[in-house]
LUMFILUM-891547 format. One record per atom (N, C-alpha, C, CB): x, y, z; residue in one letter. Coordinates in steps of 0.1 Angstrom, whole numbers, plus 5000, padded with zeros to 4 digits. Glycine has a CB too. Layout:
% residues N
XYZA...
END
This chain:
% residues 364
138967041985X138466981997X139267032009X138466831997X140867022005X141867022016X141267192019X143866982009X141467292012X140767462012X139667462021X140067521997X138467402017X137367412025X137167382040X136667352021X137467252041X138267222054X138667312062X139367152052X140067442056X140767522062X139767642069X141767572052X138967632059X138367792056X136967752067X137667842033X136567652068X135567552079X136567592093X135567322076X137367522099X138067552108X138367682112X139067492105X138367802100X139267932103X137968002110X140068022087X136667982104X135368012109X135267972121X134267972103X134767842121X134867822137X135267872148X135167752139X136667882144X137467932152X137268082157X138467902147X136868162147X136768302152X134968322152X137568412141X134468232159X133068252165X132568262173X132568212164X132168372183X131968332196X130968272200X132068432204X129868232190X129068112193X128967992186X127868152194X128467892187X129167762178X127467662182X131267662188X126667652176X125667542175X125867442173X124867542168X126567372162X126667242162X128267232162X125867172152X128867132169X130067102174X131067192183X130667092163X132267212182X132567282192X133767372184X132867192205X134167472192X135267552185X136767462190X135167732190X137267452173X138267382174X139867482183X138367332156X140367362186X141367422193X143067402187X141167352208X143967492193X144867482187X145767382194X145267602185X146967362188X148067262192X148367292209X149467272182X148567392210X148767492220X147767442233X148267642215X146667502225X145267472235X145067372242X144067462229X144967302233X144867122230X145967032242X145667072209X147567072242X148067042249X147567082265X149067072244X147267192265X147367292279X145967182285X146767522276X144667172276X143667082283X144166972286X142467042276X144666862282X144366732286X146066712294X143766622270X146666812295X148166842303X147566842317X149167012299X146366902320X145266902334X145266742338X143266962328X145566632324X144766512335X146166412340X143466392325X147466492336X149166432341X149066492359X150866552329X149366382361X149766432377X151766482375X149466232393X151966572384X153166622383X154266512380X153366692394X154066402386X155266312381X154766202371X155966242392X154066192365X153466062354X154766092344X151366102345X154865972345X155965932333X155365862318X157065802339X155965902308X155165852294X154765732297X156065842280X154365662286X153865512285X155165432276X151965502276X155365322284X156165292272X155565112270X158165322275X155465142259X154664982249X153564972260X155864792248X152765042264X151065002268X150965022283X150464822264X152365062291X151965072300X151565222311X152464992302X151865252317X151365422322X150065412322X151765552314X149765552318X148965642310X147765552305X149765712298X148765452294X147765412283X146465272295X149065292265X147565242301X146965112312X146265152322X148065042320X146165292324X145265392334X144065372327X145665572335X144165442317X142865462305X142265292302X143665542286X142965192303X142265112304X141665052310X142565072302X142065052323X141565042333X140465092338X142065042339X140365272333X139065322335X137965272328X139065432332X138065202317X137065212299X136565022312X138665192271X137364982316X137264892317X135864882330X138564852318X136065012340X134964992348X134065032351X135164982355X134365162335X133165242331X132065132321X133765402322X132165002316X132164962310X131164792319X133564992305X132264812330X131864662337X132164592332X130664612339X133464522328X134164482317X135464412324X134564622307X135464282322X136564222330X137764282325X136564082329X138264342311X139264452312X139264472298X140664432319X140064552295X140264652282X141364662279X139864782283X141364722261X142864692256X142764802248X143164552249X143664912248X144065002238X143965002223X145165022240X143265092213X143665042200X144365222195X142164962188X145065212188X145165332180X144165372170X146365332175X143465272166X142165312156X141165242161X142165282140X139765262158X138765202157X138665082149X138165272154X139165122133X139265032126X139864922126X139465062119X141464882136X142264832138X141264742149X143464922141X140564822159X140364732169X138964642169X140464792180X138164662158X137064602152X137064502140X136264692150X138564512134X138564402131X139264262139X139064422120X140064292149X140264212160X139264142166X140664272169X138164242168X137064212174X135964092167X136564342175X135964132154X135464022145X136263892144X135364072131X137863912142X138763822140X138463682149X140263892143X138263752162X137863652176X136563582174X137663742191X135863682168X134863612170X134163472162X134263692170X135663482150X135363372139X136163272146X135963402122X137163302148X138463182154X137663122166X140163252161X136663182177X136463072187X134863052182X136863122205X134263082177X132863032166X133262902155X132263182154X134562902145X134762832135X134162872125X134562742137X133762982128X132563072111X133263202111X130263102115X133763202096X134063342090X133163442088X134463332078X132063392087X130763512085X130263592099X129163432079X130563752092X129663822102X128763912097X130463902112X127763902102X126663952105X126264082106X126463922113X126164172094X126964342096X125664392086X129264372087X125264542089X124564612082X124864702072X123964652089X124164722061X125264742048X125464872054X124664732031X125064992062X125365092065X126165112078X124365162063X126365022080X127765012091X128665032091X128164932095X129765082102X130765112102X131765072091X130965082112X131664942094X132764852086X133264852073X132564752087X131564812070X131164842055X131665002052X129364812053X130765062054X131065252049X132265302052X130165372055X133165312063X134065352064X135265282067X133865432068X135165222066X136265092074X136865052062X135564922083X136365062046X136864962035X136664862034X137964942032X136164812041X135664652044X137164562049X134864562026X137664642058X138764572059X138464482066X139864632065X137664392074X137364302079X137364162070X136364352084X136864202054X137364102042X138664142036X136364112029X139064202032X140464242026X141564232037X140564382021X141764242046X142964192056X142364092064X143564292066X141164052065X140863922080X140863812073X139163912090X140063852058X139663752055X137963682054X140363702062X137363782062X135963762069X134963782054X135563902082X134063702058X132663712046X131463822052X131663522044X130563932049X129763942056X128463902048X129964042062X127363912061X125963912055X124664012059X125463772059X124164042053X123264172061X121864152059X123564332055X121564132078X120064052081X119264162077X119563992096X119464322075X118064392074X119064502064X117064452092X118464552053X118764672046X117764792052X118564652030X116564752062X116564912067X117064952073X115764952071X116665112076X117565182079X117465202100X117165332068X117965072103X118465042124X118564892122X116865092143X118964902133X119864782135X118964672135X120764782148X119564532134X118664402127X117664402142X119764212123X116764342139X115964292151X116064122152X114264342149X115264102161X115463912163X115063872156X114863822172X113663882149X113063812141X114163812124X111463892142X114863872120X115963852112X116963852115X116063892106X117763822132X118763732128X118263582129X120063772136X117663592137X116663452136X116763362122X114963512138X116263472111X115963442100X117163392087X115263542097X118463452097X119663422083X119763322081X121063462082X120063282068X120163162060X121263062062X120063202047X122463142068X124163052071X124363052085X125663142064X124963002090X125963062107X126363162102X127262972115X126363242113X127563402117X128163332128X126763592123X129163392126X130263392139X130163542147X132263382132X129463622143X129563752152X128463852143X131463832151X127563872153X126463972151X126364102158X125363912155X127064202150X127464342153X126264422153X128464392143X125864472163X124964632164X125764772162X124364652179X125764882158X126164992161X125365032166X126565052155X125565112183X124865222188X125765342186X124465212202X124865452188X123965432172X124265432163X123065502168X123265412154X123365382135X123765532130X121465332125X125465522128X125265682126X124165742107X127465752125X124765632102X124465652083X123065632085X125265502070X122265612094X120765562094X120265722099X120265402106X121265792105X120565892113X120665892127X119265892110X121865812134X122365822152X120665772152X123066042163X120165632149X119165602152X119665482164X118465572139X118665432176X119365322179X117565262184X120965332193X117665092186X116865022189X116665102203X117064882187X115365022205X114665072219X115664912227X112065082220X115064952243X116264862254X114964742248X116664922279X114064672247X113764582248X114464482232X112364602252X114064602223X114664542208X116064502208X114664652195X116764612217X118264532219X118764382223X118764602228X117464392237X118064252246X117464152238X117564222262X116264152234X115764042222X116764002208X114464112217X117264102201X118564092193X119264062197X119064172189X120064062208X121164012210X121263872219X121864112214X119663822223X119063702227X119263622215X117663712232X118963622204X118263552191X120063552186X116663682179X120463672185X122463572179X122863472188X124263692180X122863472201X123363422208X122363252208X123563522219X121063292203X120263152200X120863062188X118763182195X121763182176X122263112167X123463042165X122363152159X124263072181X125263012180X126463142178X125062902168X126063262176X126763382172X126863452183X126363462163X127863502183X128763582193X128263772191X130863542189X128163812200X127463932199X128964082198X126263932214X128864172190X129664242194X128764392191X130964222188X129264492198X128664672197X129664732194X128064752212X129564822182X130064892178X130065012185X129764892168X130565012196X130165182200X130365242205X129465222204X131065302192X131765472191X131565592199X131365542180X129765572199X129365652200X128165592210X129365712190X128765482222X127865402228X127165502244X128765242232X128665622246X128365712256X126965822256X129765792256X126665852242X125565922241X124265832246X125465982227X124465682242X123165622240X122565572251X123365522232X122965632263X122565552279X121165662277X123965572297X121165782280X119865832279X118465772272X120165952273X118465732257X117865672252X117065512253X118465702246X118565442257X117965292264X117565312278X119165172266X117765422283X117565452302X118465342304X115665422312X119065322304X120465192308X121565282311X121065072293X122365222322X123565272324X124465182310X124065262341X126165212317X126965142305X127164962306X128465222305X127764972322X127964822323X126564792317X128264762340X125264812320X124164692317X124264692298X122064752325X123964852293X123664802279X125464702275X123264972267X126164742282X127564662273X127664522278X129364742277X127164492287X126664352296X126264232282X124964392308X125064342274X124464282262X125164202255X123964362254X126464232249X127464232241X129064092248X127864432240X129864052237X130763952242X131764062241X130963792234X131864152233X132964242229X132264382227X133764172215X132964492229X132164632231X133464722223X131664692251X133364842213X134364922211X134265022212X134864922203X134665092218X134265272217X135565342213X133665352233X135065482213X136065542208X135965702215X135965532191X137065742213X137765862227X137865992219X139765812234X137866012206X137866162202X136466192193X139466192192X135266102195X134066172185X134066282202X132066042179X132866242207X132366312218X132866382229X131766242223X133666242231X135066332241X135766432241X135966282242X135866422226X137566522221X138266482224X137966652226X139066372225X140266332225X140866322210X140266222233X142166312211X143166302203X142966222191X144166262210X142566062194X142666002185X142565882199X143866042174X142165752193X142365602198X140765542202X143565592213X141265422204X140065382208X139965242221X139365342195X139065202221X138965072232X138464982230X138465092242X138564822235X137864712229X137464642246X138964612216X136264632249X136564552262X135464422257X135964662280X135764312273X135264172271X136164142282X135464072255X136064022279X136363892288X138363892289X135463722278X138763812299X139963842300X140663772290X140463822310X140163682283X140963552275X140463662259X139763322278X139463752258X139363812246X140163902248X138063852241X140764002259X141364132257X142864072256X141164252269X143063932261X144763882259X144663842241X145263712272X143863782239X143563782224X144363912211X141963802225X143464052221X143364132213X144564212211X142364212215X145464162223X146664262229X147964182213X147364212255X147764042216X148663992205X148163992192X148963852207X146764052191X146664082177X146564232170X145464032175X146664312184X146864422181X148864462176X146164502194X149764352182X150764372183X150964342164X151364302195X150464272158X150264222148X150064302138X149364162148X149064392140X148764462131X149364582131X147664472130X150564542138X150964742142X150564832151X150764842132X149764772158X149364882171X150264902181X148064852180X151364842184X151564852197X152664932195X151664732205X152465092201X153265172198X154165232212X152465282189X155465302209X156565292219X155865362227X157865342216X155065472226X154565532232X153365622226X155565582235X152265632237X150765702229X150265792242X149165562224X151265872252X150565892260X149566022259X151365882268X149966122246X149166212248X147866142242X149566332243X147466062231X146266002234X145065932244X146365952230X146565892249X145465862268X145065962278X146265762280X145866042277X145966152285X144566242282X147466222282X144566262264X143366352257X141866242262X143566362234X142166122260X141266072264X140766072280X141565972258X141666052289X141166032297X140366162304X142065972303X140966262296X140466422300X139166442300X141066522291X138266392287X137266382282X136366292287X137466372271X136966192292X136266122303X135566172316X137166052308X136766242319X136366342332X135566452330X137466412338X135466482318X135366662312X133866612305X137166742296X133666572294X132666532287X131766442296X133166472275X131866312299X131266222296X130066242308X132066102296X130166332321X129066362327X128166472322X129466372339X128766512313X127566612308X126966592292X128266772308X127466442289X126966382280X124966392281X127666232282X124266332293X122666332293X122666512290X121766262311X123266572296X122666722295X122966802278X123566832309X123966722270X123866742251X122666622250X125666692239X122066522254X121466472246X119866522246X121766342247X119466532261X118366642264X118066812257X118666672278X119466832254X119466952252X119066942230X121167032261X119666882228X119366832215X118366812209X119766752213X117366742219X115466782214X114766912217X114466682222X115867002222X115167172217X116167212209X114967302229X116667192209X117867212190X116867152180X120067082188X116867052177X116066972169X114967012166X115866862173X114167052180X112567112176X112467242171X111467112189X113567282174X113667472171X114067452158X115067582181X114567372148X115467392137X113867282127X117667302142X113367252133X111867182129X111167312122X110767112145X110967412130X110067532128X110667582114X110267652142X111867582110X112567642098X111367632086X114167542094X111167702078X110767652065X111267562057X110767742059X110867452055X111667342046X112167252052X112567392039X112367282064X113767192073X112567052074X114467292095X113866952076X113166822077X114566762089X112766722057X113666772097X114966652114X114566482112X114066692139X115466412114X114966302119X116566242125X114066212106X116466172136X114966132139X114666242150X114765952144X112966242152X112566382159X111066312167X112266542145X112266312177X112966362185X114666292184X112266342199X115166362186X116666282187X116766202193X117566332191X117566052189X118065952201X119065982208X118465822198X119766022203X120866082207X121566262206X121466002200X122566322210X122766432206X123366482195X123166472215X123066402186X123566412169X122166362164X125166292163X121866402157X120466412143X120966482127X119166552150X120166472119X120466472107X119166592105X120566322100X119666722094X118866792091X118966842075X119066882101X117566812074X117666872056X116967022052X116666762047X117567072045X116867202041X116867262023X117767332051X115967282019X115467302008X116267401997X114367322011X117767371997X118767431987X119867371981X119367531991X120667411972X122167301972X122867341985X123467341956X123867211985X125267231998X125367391996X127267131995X126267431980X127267511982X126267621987X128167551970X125167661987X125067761987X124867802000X124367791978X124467672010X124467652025X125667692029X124067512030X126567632025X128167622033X128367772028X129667492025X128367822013X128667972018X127868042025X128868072008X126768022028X125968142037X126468112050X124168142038X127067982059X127867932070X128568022071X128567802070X129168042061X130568062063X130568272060X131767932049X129768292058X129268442056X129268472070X127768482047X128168402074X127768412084X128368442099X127368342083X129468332097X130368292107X131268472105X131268112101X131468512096X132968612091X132168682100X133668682073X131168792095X130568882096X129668902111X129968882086X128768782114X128268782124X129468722139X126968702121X130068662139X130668552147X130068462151X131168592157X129168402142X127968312146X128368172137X126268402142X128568072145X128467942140X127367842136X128967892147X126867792127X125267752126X125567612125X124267822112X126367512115X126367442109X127067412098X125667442109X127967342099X128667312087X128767182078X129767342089X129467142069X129067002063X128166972056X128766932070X127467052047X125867042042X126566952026X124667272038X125866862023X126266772008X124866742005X127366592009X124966771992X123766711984X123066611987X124166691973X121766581986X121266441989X120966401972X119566442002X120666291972X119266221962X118266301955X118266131971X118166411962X116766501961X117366641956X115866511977X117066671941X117666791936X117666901946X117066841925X118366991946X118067141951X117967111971X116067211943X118166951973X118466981992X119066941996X117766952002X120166932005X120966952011X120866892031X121167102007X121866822030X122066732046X123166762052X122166592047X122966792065X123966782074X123966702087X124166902077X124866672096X124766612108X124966692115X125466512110X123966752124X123866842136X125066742153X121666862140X125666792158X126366782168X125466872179X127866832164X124966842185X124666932200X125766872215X122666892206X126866952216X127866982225X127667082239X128867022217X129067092244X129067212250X128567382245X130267192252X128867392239X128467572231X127367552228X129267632217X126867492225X125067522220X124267492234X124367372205X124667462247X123767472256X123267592261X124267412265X123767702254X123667812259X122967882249X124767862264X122567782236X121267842226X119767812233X121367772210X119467882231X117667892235X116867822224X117068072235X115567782222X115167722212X114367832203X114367592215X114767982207X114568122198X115568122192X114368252204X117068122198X118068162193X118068092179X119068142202X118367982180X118267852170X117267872159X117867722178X116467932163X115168002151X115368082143X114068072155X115768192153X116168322145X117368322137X116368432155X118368292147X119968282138X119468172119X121568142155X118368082125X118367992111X117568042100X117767862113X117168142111X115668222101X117268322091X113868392116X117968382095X119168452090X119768402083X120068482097X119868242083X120768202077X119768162065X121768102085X119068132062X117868142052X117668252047X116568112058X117868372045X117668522039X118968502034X117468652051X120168462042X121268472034X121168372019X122468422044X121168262023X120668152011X120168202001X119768052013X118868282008X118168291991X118368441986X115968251991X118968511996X119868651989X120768671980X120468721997X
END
């Protein structure tokens, strides 16, 4: 795995065009970008403040958010986020979808270190609607959405399904929270800016290195009595570190750098999508894209996808797609398309032809 990884990265890197995701950068690189967002005298952060208290302050009014609190993980700061929401509810149960964050990659640390029970109002594949949280059988203390559903396919409810969902928890007595990581792509889709869709929510998390490119960390905003909450529970669990400033720094870079040209990857992603539709075999969804990440299937095993990628990549300098794993379905193969910076400058021919190539390679 640790090899493939390498041999993924070493391609990318020597590609001068890149479709899905972006060409990774070096330590070097990496420093030189987000060194752009230090004013000449910014001093480190030390235990949360500088840098890291800048970045909060931004998340906080990009957000509309009476204020914000640093996490070093996602994972770290969503179980906080649940934690609160049992202790001022009096109910350990939350309200989580089995393909959620928490659940799939988190370990379920939300039961194994909080303590928390969960329950899951809908097994299909987007987020619960009213009419089933309406319907659960116990109190929740906290009824989580992810925008978007990445394991469902970066699917997210439409803006009325949202406000109605998160009307109906708050009918049950449950406290609302958004997972979202990946909440910056999803304003195009609800036509909502951020304060209104995060308005929805008692607690909101996002995170600074999917879209952004930042370093690593994340954010938790709410109310002032929840972010003083989160600051002594983050100290708890080990977050509160001597110093994180190149995380804020990466982050705040991406703020500036990414996040206004976020609508122009998510627009640009329903001619990626429709162009990569035309493939023989290929199956998109969802299609049109909600966001600028979609899910694409094509009619072979992984390996034989990832080596033609990676052929591809040596010989052409052409980046297509990487990540392809077996599905359910003998002989096809999935990946999670990324539409970023570098692919704005594919055409919805380019994207045809280069896939039509990478298909000759496969079955050569």
């Amino acid at each position: 795995m640790a090899d493939d990884w390498a041999r993924r990265i070493a391609a990318m890197r020597g590609s001068d065009r890149v479709l899905s995701g972006v060409r990774p950068m070096s330590v070097r690189e990496k420093l030189a970008e987000f060194g752009e967002a230090a004013a000449p005298e910014l001093m480190p952060d030390f235990y949360g403040d500088g840098p890291i208290r800048d970045l909060e302050e931004r998340v906080a009014g990009l957000l509309g958010a009476d204020d914000a609190v640093f996490f070093p993980t996602g994972t770290m700061a969503q179980q906080v986020a649940l934690r609160y929401g049992a202790e001022v509810t009096g109910r350990p149960v939350v309200a989580l979808h089995p393909l959620g964050h928490q659940e799939v990659h988190e370990r379920r640390a939300y039961a194994d270190l909080t303590g928390l029970r969960s329950v899951h109002p809908t097994a299909a594949p987007r987020n619960p609607t009213a009419t089933e949280i309406m319907a659960l059988a116990e109190p929740v203390g906290t009824v989580v959405f992810e925008l978007p559903m990445r394991d469902a396919g970066f699917v997210l409810p439409t803006w009325p399904e949202l406000g109605d969902a998160c009307l109906a928890a708050r009918e049950i007595g449950a406290r609302v929270h958004f997972d979202g990581a990946r909440i910056w792509e999803s304003t195009p889709y609800l036509n909502r800016g951020l304060p209104e869709i995060s308005g929805l929510a008692d607690t909101t998390y996002v995170s600074f290195y999917k879209t952004l490119g930042g370093l690593s960390g994340a954010a938790l905003t709410g109310s002032t009595a929840f972010v003083a909450y989160a600051r002594s529970w983050r100290h708890r669990y080990g977050g509160l570190l001597f110093q994180q400033w190149p995380a804020a720094l990466a982050a705040i870079s991406g703020l500036e750098r990414e996040l206004p040209r976020v609508p122009d990857y998510v627009r640009h992603a329903r001619t990626v999508a429709g162009a990569l539709a035309e493939l023989p075999g290929a199956l998109v969804f969802p299609q049109p894209p909600h966001t600028n990440q979609f899910r694409v299937w094509l009619p072979f095993p992984a390996a034989r996808l990832n080596d033609a990628v990676l052929a591809m990549a040596a010989e052409e300098k052409v980046w297509f797609a990487g990540g392809w794993r077996d599905t359910e379905v003998p002989g096809r193969a999935m990946t999670e398309f990324s539409v970023l910076a570098p692919a704005l400058e594919w055409t919805a021919r380019d994207v045809i032809e280069t896939g039509l190539r990478l298909l000759d390679r496969v079955q050569g």
